[in-house]
C-alpha positions in Angstrom: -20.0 -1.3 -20.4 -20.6 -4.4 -18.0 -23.7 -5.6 -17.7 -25.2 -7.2 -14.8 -28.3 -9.7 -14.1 -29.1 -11.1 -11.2 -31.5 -14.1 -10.2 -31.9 -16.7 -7.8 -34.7 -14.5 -5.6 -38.3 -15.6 -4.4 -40.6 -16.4 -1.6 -38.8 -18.5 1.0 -40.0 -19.4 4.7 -37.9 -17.7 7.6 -35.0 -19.9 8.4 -34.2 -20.9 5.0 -31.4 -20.1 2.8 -31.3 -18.9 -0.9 -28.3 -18.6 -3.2 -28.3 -15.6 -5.8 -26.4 -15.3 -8.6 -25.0 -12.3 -10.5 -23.9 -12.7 -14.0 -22.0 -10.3 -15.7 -20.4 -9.5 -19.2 -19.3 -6.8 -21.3 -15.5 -7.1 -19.8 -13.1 -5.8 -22.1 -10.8 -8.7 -23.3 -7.3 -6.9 -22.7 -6.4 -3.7 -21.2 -7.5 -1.8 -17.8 -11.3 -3.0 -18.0 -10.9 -7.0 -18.1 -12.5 -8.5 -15.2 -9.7 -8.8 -13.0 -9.4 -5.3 -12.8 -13.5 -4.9 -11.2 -14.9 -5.9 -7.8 -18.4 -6.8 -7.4 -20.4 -5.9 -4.5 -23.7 -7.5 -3.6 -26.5 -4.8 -2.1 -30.4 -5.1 -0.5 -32.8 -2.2 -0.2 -35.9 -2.9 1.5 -39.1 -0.7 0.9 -38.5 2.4 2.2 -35.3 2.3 3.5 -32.0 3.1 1.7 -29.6 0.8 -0.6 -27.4 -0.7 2.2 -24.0 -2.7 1.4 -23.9 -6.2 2.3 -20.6 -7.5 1.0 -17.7 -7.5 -1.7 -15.2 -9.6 -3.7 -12.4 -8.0 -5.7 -11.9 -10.0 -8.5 -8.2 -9.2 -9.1 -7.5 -10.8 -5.5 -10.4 -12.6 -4.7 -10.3 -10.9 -1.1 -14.0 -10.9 0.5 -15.5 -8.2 2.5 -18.6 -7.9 5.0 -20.2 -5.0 6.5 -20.3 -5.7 9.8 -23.6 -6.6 10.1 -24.2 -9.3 7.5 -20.5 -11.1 8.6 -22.8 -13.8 9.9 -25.5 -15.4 7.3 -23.9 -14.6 4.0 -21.4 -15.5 2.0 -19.9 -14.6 -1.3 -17.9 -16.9 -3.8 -17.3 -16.1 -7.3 -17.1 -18.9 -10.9 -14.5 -17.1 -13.3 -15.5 -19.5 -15.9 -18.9 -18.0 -15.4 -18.3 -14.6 -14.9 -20.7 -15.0 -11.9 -20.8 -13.6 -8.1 -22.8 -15.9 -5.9 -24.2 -14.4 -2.3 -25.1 -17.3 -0.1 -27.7 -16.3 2.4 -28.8 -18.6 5.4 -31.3 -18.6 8.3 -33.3 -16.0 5.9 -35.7 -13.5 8.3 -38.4 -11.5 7.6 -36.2 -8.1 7.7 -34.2 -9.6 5.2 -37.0 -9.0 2.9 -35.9 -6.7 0.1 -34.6 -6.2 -3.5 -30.8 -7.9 -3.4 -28.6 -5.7 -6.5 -25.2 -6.1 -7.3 -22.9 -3.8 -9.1 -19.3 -3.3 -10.4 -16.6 -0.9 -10.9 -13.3 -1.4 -11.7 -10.1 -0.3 -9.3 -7.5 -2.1 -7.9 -9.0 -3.7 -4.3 -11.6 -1.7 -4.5 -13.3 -3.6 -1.6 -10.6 -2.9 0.7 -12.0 0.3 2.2 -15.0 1.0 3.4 -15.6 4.1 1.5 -14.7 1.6 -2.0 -17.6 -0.6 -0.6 -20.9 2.0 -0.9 -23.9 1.7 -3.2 -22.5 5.5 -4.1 -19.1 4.0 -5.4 -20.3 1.8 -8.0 -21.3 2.4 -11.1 -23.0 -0.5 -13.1 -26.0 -1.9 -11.3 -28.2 -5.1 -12.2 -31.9 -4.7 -12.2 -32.4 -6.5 -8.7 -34.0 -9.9 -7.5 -37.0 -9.9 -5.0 -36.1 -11.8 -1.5 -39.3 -12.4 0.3 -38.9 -13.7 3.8 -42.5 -15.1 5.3 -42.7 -15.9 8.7 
């Protein structure tokens, strides 16, 4: 089973940018379940409010996906040598306050649809690192 961790979260002043990182391993090393056969979506929920998408990477493809609302300040890249998703965030804001997960699943560009993109369609989830916008 994959296993993901993220970090790169804190306390940061509104305008400013952070970079998180999401490791993962447990990857079978041949068959269906390699990497290359997952994507990896990035995800925020803020105190009471639900787990909303922010964007996606299938790694057989490297295609990159943004819900429409977060096209503007983020930005994800992947290290294969790493095993590691990166979400760029810039010109931080208080409402971007929140808990930032990522999760996996494997499928063939899974990313592609929307309905491949929801917190509902994955199934292996990191614990979460804290984003705390001050203004």
């Amino acid at each position: 089973q994959v296993q993901l961790v993220e970090s790169g979260g804190g306390l940061v002043q509104s305008g400013g940018s952070l970079r998180l990182s999401c490791a993962a391993s447990g990857f079978a090393s041949a068959g269906e379940f390699t990497p290359d056969h997952y994507a990896i979506g990035w995800f925020r929920q803020a105190p009471g409010k639900e787990r909303e998408a922010i964007s996606c990477i299938n790694l057989d493809n490297g295609n990159t996906f943004y819900e429409d609302s977060m096209k503007d300040r983020f930005t994800i890249s992947r290290d294969d040598d790493k095993n590691t998703v990166y979400l760029q965030i810039h010109n931080l804001a208080p409402e971007d306050t929140a808990i930032y997960y990522c999760a996996a699943e494997p499928g063939p560009n899974r990313c592609r649809v929307a309905a491949g993109r929801r917190p509902s369609s994955f199934g292996s989830w990191g614990q979460g690192t804290q984003v705390t916008v001050s203004s």
